[in-house]
C-alpha positions in Angstrom: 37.6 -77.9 -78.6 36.7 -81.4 -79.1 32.9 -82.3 -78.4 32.6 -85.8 -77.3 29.5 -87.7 -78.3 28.0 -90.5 -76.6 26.9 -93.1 -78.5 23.4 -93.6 -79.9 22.7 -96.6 -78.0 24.1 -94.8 -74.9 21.3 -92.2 -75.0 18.9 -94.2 -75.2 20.2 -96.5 -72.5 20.0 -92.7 -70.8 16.2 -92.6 -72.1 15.0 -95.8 -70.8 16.6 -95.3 -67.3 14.9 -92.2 -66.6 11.5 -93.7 -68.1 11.8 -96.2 -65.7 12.1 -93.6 -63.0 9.1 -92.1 -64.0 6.9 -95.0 -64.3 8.8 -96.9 -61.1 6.8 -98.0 -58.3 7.3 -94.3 -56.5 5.2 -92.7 -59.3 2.2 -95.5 -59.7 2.1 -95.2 -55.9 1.4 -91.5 -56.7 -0.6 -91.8 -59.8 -2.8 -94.5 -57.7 -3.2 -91.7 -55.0 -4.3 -89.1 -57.5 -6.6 -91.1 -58.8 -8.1 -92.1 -55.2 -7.8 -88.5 -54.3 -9.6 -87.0 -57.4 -12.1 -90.0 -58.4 -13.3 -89.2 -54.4 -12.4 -92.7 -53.2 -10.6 -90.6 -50.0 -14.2 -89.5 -48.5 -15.4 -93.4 -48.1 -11.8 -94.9 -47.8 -8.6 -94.9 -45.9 -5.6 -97.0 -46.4 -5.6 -98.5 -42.7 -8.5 -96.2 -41.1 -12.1 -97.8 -41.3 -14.4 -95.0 -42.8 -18.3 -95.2 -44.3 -16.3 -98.0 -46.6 -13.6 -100.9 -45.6 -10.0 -99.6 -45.3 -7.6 -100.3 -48.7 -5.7 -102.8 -46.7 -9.0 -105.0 -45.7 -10.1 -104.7 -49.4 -6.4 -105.8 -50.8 -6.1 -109.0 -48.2 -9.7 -109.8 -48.9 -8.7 -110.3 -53.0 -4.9 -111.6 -52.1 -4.0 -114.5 -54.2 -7.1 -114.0 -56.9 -6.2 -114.2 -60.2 -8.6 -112.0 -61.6 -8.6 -109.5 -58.2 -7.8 -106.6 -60.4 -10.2 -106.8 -63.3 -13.3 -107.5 -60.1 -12.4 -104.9 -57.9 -11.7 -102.6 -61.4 -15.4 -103.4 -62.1 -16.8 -102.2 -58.3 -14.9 -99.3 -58.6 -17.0 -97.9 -61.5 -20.3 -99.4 -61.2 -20.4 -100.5 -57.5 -20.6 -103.7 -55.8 -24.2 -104.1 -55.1 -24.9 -107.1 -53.0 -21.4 -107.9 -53.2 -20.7 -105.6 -50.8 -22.8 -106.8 -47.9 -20.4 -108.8 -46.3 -18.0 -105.9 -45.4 -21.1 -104.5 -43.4 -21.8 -107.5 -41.5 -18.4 -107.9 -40.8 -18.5 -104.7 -39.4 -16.3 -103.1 -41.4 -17.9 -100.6 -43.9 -21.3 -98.3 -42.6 -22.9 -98.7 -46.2 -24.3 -102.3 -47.5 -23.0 -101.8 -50.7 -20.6 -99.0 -52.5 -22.5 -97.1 -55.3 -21.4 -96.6 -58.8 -18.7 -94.1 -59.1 -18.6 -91.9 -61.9 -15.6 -89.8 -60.5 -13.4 -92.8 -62.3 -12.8 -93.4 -65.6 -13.5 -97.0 -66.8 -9.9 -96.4 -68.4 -8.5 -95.3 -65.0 -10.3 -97.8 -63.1 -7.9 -100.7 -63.8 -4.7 -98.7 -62.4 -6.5 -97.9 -59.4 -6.9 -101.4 -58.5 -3.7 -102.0 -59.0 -2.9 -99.6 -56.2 -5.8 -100.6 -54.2 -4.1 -104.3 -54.3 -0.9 -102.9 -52.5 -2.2 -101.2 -49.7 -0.5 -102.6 -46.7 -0.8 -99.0 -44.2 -2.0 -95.5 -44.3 -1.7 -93.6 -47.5 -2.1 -90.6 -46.4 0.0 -87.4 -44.9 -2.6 -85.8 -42.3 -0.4 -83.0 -42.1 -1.5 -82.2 -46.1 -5.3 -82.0 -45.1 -5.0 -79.9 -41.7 -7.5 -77.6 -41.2 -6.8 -74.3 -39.1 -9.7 -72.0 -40.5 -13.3 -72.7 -40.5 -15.8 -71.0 -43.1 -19.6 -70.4 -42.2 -21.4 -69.4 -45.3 -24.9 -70.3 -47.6 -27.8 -69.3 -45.9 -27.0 -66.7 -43.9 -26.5 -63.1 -42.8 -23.1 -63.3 -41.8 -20.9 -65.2 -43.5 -18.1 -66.4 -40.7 -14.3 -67.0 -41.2 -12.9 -68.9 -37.0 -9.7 -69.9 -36.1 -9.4 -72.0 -33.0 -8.7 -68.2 -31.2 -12.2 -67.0 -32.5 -14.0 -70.4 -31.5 -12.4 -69.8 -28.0 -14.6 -66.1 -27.8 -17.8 -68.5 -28.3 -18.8 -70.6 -24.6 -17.2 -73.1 -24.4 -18.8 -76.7 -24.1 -16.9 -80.0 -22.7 -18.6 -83.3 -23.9 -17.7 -87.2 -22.8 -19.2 -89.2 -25.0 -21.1 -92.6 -23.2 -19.2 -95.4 -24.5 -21.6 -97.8 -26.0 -21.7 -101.5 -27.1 -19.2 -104.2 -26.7 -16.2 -102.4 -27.3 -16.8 -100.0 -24.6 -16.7 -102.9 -22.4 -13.1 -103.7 -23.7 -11.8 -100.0 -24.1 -12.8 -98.0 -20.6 -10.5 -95.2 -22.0 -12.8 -92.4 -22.2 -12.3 -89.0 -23.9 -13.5 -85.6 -23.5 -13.8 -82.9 -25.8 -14.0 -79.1 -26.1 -15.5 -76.8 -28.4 -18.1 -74.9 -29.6 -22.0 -76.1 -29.9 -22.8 -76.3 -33.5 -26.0 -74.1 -33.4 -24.1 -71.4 -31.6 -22.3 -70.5 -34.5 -25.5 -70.5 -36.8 -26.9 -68.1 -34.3 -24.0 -66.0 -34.4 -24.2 -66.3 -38.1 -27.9 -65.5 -38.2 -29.3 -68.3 -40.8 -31.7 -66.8 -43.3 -35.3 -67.7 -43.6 -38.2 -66.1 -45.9 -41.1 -68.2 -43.6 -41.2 -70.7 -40.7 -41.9 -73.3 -43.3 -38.1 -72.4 -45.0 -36.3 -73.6 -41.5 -38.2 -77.1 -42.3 -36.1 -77.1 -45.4 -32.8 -76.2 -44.0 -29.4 -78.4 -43.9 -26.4 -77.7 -42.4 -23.7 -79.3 -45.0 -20.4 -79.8 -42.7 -17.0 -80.6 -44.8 -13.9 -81.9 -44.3 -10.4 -80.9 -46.5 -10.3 -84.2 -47.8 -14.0 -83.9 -48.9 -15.7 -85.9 -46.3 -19.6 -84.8 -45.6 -22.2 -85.0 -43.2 -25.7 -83.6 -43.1 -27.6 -82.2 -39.8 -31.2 -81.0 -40.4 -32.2 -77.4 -38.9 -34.7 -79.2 -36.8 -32.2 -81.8 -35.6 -29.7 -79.2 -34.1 -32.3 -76.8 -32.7 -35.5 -79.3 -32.0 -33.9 -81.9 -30.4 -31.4 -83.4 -28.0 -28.9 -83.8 -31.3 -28.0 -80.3 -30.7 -27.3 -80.5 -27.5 -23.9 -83.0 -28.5 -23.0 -81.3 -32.3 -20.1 -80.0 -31.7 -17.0 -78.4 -33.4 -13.8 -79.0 -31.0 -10.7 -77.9 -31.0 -9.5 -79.8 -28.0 -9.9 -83.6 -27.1 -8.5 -84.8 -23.4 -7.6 -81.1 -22.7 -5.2 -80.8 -25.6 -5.0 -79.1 -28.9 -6.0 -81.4 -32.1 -3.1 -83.2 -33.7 -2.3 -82.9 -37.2 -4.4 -86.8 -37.8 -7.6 -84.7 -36.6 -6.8 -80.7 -37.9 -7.1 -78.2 -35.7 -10.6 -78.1 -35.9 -12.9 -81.0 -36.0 -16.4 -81.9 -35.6 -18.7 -85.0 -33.7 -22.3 -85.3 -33.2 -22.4 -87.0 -29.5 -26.0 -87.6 -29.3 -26.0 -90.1 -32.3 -26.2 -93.6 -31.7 -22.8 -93.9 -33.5 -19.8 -91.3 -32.4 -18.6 -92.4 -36.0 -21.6 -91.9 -37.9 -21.1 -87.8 -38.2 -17.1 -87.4 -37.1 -15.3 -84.8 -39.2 -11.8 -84.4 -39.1 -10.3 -81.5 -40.6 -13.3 -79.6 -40.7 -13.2 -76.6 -43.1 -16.7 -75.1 -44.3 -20.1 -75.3 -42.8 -22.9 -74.4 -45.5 -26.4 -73.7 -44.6 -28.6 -75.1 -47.6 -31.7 -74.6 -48.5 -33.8 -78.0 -50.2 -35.5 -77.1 -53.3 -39.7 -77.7 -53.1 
């Protein structure tokens, strides 16, 4: 049997193509993503959505055409922008004046993720990737809780329409409702833990999304005042089930002067904290 050999230079013709399929544009798309993902870019950012930060896109149009975009925005990423970063708040486009320093990126990382930052023209991610059908209740308390959307249905039932507010409402009359469970009914059912009256001043309530995203509700805020009344984890909105952009469980705080300001999508744990003295 003869055994035919390809030539030297064929192979590493061979070599180089599939090197170049590796380090293509598909695969510093993902490596950009990984990078967002881990370094914890994701809980501040989006690719088109506006979060506590400006969306990619914004940020990539906003350096378009610089010559030394990548090595700036490379610089933000680890140390932060300080007042640099005011602008995007006046414009109304991030919650924060400035972004902090970021330690979840390596100065050695921080130049690629620019790079992908730069060519953000849509939505980066799959929603579908970061749905959330469970809900964990844990921390502080005497039962530890594990709800689907069939166990938050056993809990009453609460319908809220948030008051559109500002100048946007006067532009967007579309109003929607949503349907869920109150907040501090599931800490009740859960029983949160206390050694003294003094230990409820000192309690959180840490909500958090798949994705990572975080908000913070005091004990007093959702049992002392009216910001209970409008904390709510939903698993409807305009009478139907969550889509896959919002999971199947979600949370809003409807009291606060923002409906953006504590808006988890994707919800997945609740943990009941307790501040250290």
């Amino acid at each position: 049997m003869r055994i035919h050999r390809r030539p030297a230079s064929a192979a590493l013709a061979g070599l180089a193509a599939i090197a170049a399929l590796a380090t293509g544009p598909a695969a510093a798309a993902a490596n950009g993503m990984a990078l967002a993902r881990d370094g914890g870019c994701l809980v501040c950012h989006r690719g088109a959505e506006q979060r506590i930060g400006p969306a990619f896109r914004e940020v990539a149009v906003r350096y378009a055409g610089r010559a030394d975009a990548e090595a700036v925005l490379a610089r933000h990423i680890v140390a932060g922008t300080g007042p640099d970063g005011m602008g995007w708040q006046k414009e109304g486009k991030a919650r924060l004046p400035f972004m902090p320093p970021n330690d979840g990126v390596a100065p050695e990382d921080a130049r690629q993720l620019a790079r992908w930052i730069l060519g953000v023209s849509s939505e980066i991610v799959d929603a579908e990737q970061f749905r959330s059908d469970g809900l964990e209740v844990s921390g502080q308390v005497a039962h530890p809780l594990r709800l689907d959307v069939a166990a938050l249905r056993e809990f009453p039932a609460r319908s809220i329409e948030p008051a559109p507010a500002g100048e946007r409402a006067k532009a967007d009359r579309r109003v929607s409702s949503f349907t869920g469970v109150l907040l501090r009914d599931i800490l009740e059912k859960a029983t949160v833990t206390f050694g003294s009256h003094f230990d409820l001043k000192k309690t959180v309530v840490v909500a958090r999304a798949t994705d990572g995203y975080r908000v913070v509700f005091s004990w007093s805020e959702l049992f002392a005042s009216p910001i209970g009344d409008g904390a709510l984890v939903f698993f409807e909105k305009n009478g139907q089930p969550l889509a896959d952009d919002e999971g199947r469980i979600a949370l809003l705080s409807a009291k606060d002067a923002s409906l953006a300001s504590r808006y988890v999508k994707w919800l997945k744990t609740i943990e009941v904290r307790r501040l250290a003295d």
